[in-house]
Every structure is written in C-alpha cells, then in structure tokens.
C-alpha positions as CSV (number, residue, x, y, z in Angstrom):
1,X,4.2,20.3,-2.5
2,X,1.7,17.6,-2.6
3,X,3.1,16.2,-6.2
4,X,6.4,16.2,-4.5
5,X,5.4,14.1,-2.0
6,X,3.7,11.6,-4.5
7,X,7.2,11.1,-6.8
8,X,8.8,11.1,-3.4
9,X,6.3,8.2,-2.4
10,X,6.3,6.8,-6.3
11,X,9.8,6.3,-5.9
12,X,9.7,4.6,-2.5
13,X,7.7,1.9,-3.3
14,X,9.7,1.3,-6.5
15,X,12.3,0.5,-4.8
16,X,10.5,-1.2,-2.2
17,X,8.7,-3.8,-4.9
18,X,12.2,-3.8,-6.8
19,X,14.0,-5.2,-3.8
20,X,11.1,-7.6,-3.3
21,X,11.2,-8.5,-6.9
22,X,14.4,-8.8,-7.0
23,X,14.6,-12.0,-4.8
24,X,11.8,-14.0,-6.8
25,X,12.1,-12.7,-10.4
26,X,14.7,-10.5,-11.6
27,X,13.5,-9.8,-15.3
28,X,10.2,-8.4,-13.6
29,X,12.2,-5.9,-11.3
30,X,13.9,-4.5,-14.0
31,X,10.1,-3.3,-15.8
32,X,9.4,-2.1,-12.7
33,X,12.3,0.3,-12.2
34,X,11.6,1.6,-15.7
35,X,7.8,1.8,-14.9
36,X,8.6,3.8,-11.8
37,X,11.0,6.1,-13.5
38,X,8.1,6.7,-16.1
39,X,5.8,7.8,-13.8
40,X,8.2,10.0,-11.8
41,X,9.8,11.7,-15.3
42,X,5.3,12.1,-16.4
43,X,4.9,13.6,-12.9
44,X,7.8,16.1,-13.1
45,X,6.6,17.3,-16.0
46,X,3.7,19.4,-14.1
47,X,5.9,20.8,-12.2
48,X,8.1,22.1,-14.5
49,X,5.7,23.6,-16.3
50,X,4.7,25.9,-13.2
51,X,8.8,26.3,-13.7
52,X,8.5,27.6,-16.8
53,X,5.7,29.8,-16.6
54,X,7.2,31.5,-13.4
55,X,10.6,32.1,-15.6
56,X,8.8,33.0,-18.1
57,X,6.7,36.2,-16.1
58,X,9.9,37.2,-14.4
59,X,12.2,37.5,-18.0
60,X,8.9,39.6,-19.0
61,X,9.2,41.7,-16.0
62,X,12.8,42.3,-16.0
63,X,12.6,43.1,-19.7
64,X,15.0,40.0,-20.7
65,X,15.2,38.8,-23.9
66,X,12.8,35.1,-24.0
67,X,15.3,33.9,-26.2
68,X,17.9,33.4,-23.5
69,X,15.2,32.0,-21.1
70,X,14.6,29.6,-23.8
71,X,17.8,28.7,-24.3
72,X,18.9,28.1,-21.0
73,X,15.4,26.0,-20.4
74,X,16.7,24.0,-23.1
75,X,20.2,23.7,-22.2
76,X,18.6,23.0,-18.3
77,X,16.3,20.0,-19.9
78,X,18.7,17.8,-21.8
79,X,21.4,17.8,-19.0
80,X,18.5,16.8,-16.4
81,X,17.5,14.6,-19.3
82,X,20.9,12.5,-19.8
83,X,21.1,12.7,-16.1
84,X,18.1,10.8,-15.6
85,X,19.0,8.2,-18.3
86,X,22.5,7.7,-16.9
87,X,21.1,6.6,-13.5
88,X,18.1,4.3,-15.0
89,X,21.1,2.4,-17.6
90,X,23.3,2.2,-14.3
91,X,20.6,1.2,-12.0
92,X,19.6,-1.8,-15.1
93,X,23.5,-2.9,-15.1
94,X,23.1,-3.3,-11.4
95,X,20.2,-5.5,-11.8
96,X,21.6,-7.4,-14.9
97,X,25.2,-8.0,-13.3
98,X,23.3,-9.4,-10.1
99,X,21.6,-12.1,-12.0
C-alpha cells in the first residue's frame, strides 16, 4: 500500500513541476514527464513481482499448468507495456503541439 501511495505521489508532482515547467521552459517539461514515467514504470516493477509470485503459488496449488500462467503474464505485460508507451508519445505530442 505504501509503494502505491509513492507512484500515486511520484506522479503528482510530475505533473505539478510539468505544468510549472511548462510555462518557463517547454523542452525541460518534456524530460520531466519521461523522468516521472521512469520512476513510476521502476516502481511498479516491485509490485508486480509480489504479482507474480502470488500467481505463481496459486497455479501450484490449483495444480495448473505454469506454462499458461506464463503465458498470460506475458501476454498481460506487453499490453500494459504498449499502453503505457501510447500515453507517454501522446502526453509528448501534447507538449510538442503546444509549443
């Protein structure tokens, strides 16, 4: 709960200095919403992996096959992946159209 809090709190004040940024020196806002989304994807990654591990004891109990786990972990990852770099190249058009 407490990571949550600190990407929740990570993101905040990304957009908080972006906006600030934003008014003074556009180039600079732009490394900070990619600095931001850096730190929040690194951050994630702890928490997946308590994910993972719980999926991972359940498909053992229930006697399922890790090779579907895996899959679907897989499958899971690259669509959260693309996701996440859809909204950072649409949050930098933003940013470059408002120059």
């Amino acid at each position: 709960m407490i990571d949550l809090v600190k990407i929740i709190g990570i993101g905040f004040l990304t957009l908080v200095c972006t906006i600030i940024l934003k008014e003074y020196r556009k180039d600079f806002a732009l490394y900070v919403i990619l600095i931001g989304a850096l730190l929040i994807l690194y951050m994630s990654f702890n928490i997946l992996q308590n994910i993972i591990g719980f999926l991972n004891d359940l498909s053992s109990k229930a006697e399922i096959d890790n090779n579907f786990i895996t899959l679907l972990l897989k499958i899971t990852g690259i669509s959260i992946l693309s996701e996440f770099a859809v909204s950072i190249c649409k949050d930098l058009r933003r940013i470059i159209n408002s120059k």
